[in-house]
N, C-alpha and C positions, 0 to 999 in steps of 0.2 A: 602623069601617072600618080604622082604623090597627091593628086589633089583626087583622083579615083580611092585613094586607098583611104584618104581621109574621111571620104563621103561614106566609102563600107564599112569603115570601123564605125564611124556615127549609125548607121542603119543598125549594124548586134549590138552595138549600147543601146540604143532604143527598145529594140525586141527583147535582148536584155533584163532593162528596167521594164518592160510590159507585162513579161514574162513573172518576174518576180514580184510583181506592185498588183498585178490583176487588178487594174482598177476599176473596171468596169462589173468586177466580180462576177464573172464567168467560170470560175475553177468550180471542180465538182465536189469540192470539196467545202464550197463557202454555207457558212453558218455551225462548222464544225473547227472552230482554232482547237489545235494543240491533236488533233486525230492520230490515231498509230495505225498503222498497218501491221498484219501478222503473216510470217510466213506459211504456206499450207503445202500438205506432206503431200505427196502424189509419185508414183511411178515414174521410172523414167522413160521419155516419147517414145520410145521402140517397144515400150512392153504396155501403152495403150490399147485398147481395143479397138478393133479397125472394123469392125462388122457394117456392111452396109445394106440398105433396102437398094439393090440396082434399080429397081422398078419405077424407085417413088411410090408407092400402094395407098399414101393417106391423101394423093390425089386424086383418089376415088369416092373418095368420102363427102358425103353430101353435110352443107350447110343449112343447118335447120335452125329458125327463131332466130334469123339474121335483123340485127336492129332488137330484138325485142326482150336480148338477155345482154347486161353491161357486166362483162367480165365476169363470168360461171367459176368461179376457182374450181369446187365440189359439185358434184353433179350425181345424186342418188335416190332410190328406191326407196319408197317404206315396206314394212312388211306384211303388206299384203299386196305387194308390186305394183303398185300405182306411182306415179309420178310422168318425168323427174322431178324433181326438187332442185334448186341451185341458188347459193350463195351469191348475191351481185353487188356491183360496186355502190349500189346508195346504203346500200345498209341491210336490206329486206331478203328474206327465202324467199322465193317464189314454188310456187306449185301448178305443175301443167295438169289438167282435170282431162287432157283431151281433148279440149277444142280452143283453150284460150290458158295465161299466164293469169294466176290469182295470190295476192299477197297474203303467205302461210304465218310467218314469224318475222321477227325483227330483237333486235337486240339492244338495242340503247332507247331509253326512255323519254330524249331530249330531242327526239328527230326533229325538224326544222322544215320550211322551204329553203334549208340549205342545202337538206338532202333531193330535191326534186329532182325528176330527171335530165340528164345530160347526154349530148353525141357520142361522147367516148368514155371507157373506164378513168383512164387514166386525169380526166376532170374533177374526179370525186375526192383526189389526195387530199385535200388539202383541207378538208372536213372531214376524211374519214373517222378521227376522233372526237367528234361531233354523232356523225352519223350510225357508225360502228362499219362493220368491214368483217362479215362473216365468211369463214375462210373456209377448214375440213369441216364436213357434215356426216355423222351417222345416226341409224336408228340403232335404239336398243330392241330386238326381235321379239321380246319377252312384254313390254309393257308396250312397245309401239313409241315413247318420247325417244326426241328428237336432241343428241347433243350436238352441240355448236361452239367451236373453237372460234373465237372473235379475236382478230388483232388488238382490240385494244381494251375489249371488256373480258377478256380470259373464255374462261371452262364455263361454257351455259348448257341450260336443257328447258324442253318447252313441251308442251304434253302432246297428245296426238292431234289436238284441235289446235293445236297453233296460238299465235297472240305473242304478248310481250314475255322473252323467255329470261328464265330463271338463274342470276349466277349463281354459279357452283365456288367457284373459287378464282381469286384475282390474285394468289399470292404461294409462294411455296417456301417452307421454311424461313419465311421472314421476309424474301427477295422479291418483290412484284415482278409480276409476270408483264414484259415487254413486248412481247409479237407471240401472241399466242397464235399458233398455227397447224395444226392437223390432229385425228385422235383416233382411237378405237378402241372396242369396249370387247371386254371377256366375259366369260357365262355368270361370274361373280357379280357382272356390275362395273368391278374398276375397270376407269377409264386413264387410259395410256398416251400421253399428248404431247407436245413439241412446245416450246419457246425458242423464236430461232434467233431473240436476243435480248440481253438487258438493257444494251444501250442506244439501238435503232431500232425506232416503231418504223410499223410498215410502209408507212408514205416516205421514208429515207431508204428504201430498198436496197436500193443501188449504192448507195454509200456502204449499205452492210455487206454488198457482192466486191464492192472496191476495196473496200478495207481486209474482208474475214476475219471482222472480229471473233473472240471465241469466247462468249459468254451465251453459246445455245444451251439448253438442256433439256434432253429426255424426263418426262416425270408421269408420275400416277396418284390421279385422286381416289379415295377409299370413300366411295359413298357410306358405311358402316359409322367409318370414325369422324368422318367429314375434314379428311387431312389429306395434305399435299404434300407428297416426297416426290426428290430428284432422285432419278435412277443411276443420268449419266450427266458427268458434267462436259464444261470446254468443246461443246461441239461448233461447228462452226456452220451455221446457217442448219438448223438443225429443221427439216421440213417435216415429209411423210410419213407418218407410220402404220401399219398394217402387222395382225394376229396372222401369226401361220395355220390352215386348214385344221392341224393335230392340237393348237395351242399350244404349243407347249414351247414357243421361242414370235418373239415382233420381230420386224425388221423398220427401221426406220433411215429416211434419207440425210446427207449430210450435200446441201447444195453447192458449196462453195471445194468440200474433196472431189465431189463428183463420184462419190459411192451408197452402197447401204451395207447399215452395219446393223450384225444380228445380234439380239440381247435375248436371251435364254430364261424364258419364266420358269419352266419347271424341268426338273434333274437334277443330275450332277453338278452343271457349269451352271443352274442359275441363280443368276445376278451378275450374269458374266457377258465380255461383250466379245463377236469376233469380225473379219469382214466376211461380207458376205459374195461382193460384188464388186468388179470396179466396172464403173458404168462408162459410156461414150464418150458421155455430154453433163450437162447440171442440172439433177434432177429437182422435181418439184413435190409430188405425190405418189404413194404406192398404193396400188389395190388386189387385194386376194379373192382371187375368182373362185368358181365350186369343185376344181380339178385340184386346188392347194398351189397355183402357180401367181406369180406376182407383174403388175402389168406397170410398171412405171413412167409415167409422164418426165419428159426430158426436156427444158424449156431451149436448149441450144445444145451441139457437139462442141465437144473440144477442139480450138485451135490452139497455132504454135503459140500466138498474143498472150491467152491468158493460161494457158502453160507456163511461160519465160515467167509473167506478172504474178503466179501464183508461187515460183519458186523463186522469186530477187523482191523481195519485201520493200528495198532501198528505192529501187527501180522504179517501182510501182509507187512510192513514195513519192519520188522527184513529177512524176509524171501526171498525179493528181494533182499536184501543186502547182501545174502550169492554167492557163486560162482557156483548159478546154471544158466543154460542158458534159454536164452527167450522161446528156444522151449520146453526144459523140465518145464517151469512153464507153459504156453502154453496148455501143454499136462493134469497139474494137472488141469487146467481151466477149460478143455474141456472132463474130466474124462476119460483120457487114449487115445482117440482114434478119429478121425472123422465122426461124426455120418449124417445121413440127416432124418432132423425133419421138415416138414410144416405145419402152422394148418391154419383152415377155422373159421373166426366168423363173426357172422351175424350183423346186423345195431345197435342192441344196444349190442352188446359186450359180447355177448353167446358164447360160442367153439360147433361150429357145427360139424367139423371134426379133425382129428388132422391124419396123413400120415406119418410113418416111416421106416427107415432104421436103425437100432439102432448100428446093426454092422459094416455099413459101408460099404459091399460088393458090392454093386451100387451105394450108389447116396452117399453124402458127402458135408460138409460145404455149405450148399444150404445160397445162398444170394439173390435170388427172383422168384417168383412165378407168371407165367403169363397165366392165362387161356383164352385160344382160342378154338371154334368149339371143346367141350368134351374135350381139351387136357390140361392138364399144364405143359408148359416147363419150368425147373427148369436151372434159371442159376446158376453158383458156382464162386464166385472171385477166389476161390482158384486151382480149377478144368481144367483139358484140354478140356472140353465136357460142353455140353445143355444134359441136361434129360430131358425125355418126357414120362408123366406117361396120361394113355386114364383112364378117368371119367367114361366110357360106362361100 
């Protein structure tokens, strides 16, 4: 017995020292010494919202330009409705004509055969700031250019003929802009756009989903003065934003709360912020349809994992520091599997629909929702494919 107990105590010394030595650097956290994790505010599980698609309905939804689009984050219309357009993982817009994908825009000047193409999105990390990495896309309806939120080259814009597009601004009040990511524009012009960190660019994703750091911020560039102010600070993973139907309030996403929060342009309250929303899951993108209602892409629902992880900061702490890998924490994140979640809320912040794939079998890590004539085509960062789920 005493020589059983010796051998088990040697076995937790071992895993132990493994444990703690990660020598094979395997923890998701390596290349990052000295990392903090933050804790993030949220509701408590009983007062979640529990809405479900019993159906599955985004199993209906057909896969279109499977293979032939690498991670669509954004996925939109010009205005005179042609397209789509979609942001992919080498770097390029693309533009469907109709019968084939043709290269619209592109955003970094230095493109490579590094950027050539690849099987999967997720192949491109590691060049993305090499290549650039175009994320929210919109048109201005007024001039027809094309702004482009670039993870790693900021706030661009590019004319209606496409080509190498134009920065606007890499910097806000002094602080460079880290993970520029989503935007939209009001009748003035300014553009309203997301940095969803100072301290992780986008190919450390997942370390900014592990940690929640809080250096997102809301801001708006003033094409007039050609200056960049922060609206809001301390967000945490600060993603999607979208103009309300009236203008007169955005709403933008906080991935890591798993809400949206409404900031008030014109009134009483604006420059003020409220929530709006607390969402299922952790959103990615919001888009404003022609009714004034908001369609949100939800890359996964909440579990109990990262409920507990998002409220014990220490926990979550010890637990990065073990030699498990980013994808396997990743996976605890996202409750095993890739799921596609959308939901629909109205002007003050009702869940009118909510759209799922729970298994995964069709649609998967949806990053934005854009309704056209009955349809919503679902783009996915992570995806080879547009989905296209008919309303009718």
């Amino acid at each position: 017995m005493a020589r059983v107990l010796v051998a088990l105590a040697g076995v937790f010394l071992a895993v132990a020292v493994y444990c703690g030595l990660d020598p094979f650097k395997r923890g998701a956290m390596v290349g990052f010494p000295g990392f903090e994790v933050y804790p993030v505010d949220q509701p408590p599980w009983s007062e979640l919202p529990t809405a479900q698609d019993a159906e599955n309905l985004l199993q209906k939804a057909e896969l279109r330009f499977l293979g032939q689009v690498q991670g669509p984050e954004s996925v939109v219309f010009d205005p005179k409705g042609r397209g789509p357009y979609a942001g992919v993982a080498d770097g390029r817009v693309l533009f469907w004509d109709g019968n084939s994908w043709t290269d619209f825009a592109y955003t970094s000047p230095n493109r490579s055969e590094l950027c050539d193409p690849k099987p999967s999105p997720m192949l491109y990390l590691k060049n993305e700031h090499i290549c650039g990495r175009p994320l929210g896309l919109r048109f201005d309806k007024k001039s027809g250019d094309m702004y482009i939120a670039d993870a790693y080259f900021g706030l661009l814009k590019v004319g209606p003929e496409g080509g190498l597009a134009t920065t606007l601004t890499t910097e806000a009040e002094g602080e460079p802009l880290g993970f520029t990511n989503d935007l939209d524009i009001d009748d003035e012009g300014n553009v309203y756009f997301t940095d969803s960190s100072t301290t992780y660019q986008r190919r450390n994703f997942m370390q900014l989903v592990f940690t929640a750091e809080p250096s997102g911020r809301l801001l708006k560039y003033n094409p007039v003065t050609k200056e960049t102010s922060v609206l809001v600070r301390n967000l945490q993973f600060s993603n999607g934003v979208s103009i309300s139907k009236d203008r007169t309030f955005l709403v933008f996403c906080e991935g890591s709360r798993g809400r949206l929060t409404k900031y008030w342009l014109k009134g009483e309250k604006a420059g003020t912020t409220e929530t709006f929303a607390i969402l299922p899951g952790f959103p990615d993108n919001v888009r404003t349809n022609e009714a004034g209602e908001f369609w949100v892409a939800i890359h996964c629902r909440r579990n109990l994992y990262s409920h507990l992880s998002s409220l014990f900061p220490r926990l979550r702490k010890l637990l990065l520091n073990l030699p498990i890998t980013p994808r396997q924490h990743f996976l605890l994140h996202i409750g095993g599997r890739l799921q596609g979640v959308i939901a629909k809320y109205g002007p003050d912040g009702q869940l009118l629909k909510i759209l799922e794939d729970r298994e995964g079998k069709v649609v998967r890590a949806c990053s934005e929702v854009e309704e056209k004539d009955g349809k919503l085509w679902i783009g996915s960062v992570l995806m080879p494919y547009i989905a296209v789920y008919d309303l009718n």
